[in-house]
N, C-alpha and C positions, 0 to 999 in steps of 0.2 A: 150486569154483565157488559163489559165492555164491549163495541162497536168493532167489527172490521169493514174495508171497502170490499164489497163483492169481485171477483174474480174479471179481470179487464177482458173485455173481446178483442180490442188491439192497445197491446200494451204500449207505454211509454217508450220512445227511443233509450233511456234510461234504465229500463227494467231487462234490455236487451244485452245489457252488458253488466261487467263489473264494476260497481261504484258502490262509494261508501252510504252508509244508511245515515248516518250524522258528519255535518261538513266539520272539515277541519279549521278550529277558530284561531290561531296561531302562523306563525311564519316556521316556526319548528314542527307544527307538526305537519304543515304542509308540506315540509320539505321530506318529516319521516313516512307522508304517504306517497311520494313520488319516490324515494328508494325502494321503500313495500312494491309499487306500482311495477317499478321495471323488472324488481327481482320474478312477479307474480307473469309477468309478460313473458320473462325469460323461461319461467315454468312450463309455461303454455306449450311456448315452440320444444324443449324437448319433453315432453309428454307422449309416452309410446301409446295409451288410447287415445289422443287427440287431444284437444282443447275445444268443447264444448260444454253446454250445460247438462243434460243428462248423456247418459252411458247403457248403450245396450249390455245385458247380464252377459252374454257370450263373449264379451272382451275380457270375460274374467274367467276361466277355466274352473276354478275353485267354490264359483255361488254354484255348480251342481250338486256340490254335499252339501255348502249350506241352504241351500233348500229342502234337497231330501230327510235332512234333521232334525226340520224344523220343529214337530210335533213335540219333539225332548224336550226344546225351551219352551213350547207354548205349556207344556204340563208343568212344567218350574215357575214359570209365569202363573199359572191358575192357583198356583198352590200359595203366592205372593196378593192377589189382586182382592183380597179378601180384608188387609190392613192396609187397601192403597192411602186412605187417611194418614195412617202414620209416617209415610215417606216424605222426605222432605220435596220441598218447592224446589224447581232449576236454580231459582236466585238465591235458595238459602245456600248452595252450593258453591256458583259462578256467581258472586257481586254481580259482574259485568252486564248478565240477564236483565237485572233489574232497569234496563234501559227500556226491554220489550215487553214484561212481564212482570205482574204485582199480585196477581192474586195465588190464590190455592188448585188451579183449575190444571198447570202442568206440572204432573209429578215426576221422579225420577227414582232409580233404584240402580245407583252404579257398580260397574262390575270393573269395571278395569279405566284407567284414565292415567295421563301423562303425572309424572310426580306425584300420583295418589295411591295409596293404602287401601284398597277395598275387600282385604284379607276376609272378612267376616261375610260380605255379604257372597265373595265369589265361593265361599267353603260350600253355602246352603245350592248354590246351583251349576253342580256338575257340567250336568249336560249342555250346559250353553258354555262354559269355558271351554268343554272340549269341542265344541263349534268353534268358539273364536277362533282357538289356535289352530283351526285349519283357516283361518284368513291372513294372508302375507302380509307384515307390514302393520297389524292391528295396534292403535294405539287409546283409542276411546271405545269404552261400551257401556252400555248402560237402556234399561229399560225407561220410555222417553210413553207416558201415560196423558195423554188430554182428555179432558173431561166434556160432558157434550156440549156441543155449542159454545166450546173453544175456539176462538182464533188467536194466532201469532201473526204480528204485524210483519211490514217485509222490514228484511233486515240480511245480514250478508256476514260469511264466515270468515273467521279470522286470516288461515292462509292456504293459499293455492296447492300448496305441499300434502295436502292431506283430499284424499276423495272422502265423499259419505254415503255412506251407505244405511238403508231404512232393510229390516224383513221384517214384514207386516207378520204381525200375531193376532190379534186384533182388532178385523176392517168390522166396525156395525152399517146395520143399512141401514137407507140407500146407500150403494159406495161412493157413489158417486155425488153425491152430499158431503163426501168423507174426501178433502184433496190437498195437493201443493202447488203451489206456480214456483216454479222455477226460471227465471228469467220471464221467457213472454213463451213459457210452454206450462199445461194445466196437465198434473199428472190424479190418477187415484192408484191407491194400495189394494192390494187382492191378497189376502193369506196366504201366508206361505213361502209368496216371492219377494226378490229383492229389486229395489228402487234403488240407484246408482247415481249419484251427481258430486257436481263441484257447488258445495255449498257457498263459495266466494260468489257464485251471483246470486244476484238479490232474489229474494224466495220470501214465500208468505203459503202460511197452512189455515186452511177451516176445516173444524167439524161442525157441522149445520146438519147433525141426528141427536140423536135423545140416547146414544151408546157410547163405552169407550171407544178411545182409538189407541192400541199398542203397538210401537214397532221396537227392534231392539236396533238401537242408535247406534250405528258404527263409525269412528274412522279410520280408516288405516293410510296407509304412508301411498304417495301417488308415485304408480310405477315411472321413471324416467330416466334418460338417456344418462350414463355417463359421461363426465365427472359431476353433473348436479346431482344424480341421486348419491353418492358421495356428502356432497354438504347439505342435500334437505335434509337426510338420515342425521345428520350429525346437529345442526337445529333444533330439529325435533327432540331430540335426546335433550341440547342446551337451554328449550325450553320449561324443564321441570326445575329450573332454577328460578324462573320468573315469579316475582312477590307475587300476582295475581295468581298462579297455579301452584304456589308453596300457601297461599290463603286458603285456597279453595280444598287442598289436600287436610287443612286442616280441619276445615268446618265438616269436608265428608266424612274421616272419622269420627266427630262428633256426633253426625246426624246419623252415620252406622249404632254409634254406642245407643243412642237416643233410643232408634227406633226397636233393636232388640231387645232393649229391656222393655219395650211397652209389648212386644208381643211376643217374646221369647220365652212366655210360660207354657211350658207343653211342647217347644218347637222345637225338633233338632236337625242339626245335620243333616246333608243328604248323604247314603253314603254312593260311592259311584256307582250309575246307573239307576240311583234311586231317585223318588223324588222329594219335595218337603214333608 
């Protein structure tokens, strides 16, 4: 099982901000992280919750159903956590992963994601799409499973345009065994509610218990001032064009088709309001 460094008492001046996880070895790409940089800067300033690393849930009017809901997706969840084996790996999904992650210890179970097909797996759970689509702006989702005494190394999200959102389904104890650092802040999950952040700063997750840890993986679109919510919206969209997420749309159909046939005997539909 691979190593992580234990959680900093005073982190890095580095861990306090936005900065890349791997340096840029080129004069091109150096130059394509300082256009990333200022567009991600310009994000910041018009950003109607702010621009910091986590987000109180009250800035978001809309996590009070998804939390009161919550119980729907954790039973579509319980009814899934049975073939967690059969789901595929983050990396066999996103290439990209494979920078932080090699083993079998983070599963995933996608339900909705930019330029992806996830017809088959969102048919079997209702109740959490009809969560989603009370989240504005939802562009990623997907059930995000680490295995005990998982860690993910720090590492930092692709773009500022998008917040993340965690609703714990499954904290095991101690919880607080169970965390994330976000910047140079130590959070833990508690069932049921939702963890709000800008994944663009650098962040690292342990679980150091002997249980799962589920949450259901969100992104949606970061609310912002006009005319940039105008062109993140319009990004965002021109990003399902991108060979990396026209691969990864690929591979998650595959590892949908994969994984229903290994356990799709006996298994049906939900129908709404029901569960697996």
């Amino acid at each position: 099982m691979a190593t992580c460094p234990s959680p900093p008492g005073r982190s890095p001046q580095s861990l306090r901000r936005r900065h890349w996880t791997f340096p840029a070895k080129s004069r091109k790409a150096r130059l394509r992280r300082a256009v990333h940089g200022g567009l991600e800067q310009l994000v910041g300033w018009c950003s109607i919750p702010g621009d910091r690393p986590v987000f109180a849930a009250e800035q978001f009017p809309w996590i009070r159903r998804v939390e009161a809901d919550w119980q729907g997706v954790r039973q579509e969840l319980d009814g899934l956590m049975e073939h967690r084996a059969a789901m595929p790996n983050f990396q066999d999904i996103l290439r990209e992963v494979s920078t932080i992650q090699k083993d079998d210890d983070w599963k995933t179970f996608f339900l909705k994601g930019v330029g992806m097909d996830c017809s088959e797996n969102a048919g079997r759970c209702p109740q959490t799409m009809k969560l989603l689509a009370a989240i504005p702006g939802c562009t990623t989702a997907f059930f995000s499973i680490l295995s005990p005494h998982k860690c993910i190394p720090p590492h930092r999200g692709a773009w500022a345009g998008v917040l993340r959102l965690h609703l714990a389904l499954v904290v095991p104890e101690p919880a607080e065994r169970c965390r994330i650092r976000i910047a140079d802040e130590l959070h833990s999950w508690h069932e049921g509610r939702c963890l709000v952040f800008d994944d663009t700063y650098n962040h690292q997750v342990w679980n150091d218990t002997d249980g799962y840890r589920v949450v259901l993986f969100v992104d949606f679109e970061r609310p912002l001032r006009w005319p940039l919510s105008t062109l993140n919206h319009w990004l965002l969209n021109l990003a399902a064009l991108a060979p990396f997420l026209r691969e990864a749309n690929t591979r998650q159909q595959a590892a949908e088709r994969s994984f229903w046939r290994r356990v799709g005997n006996g298994t049906k539909k939900s129908a709404p309001g029901g569960a697996l």
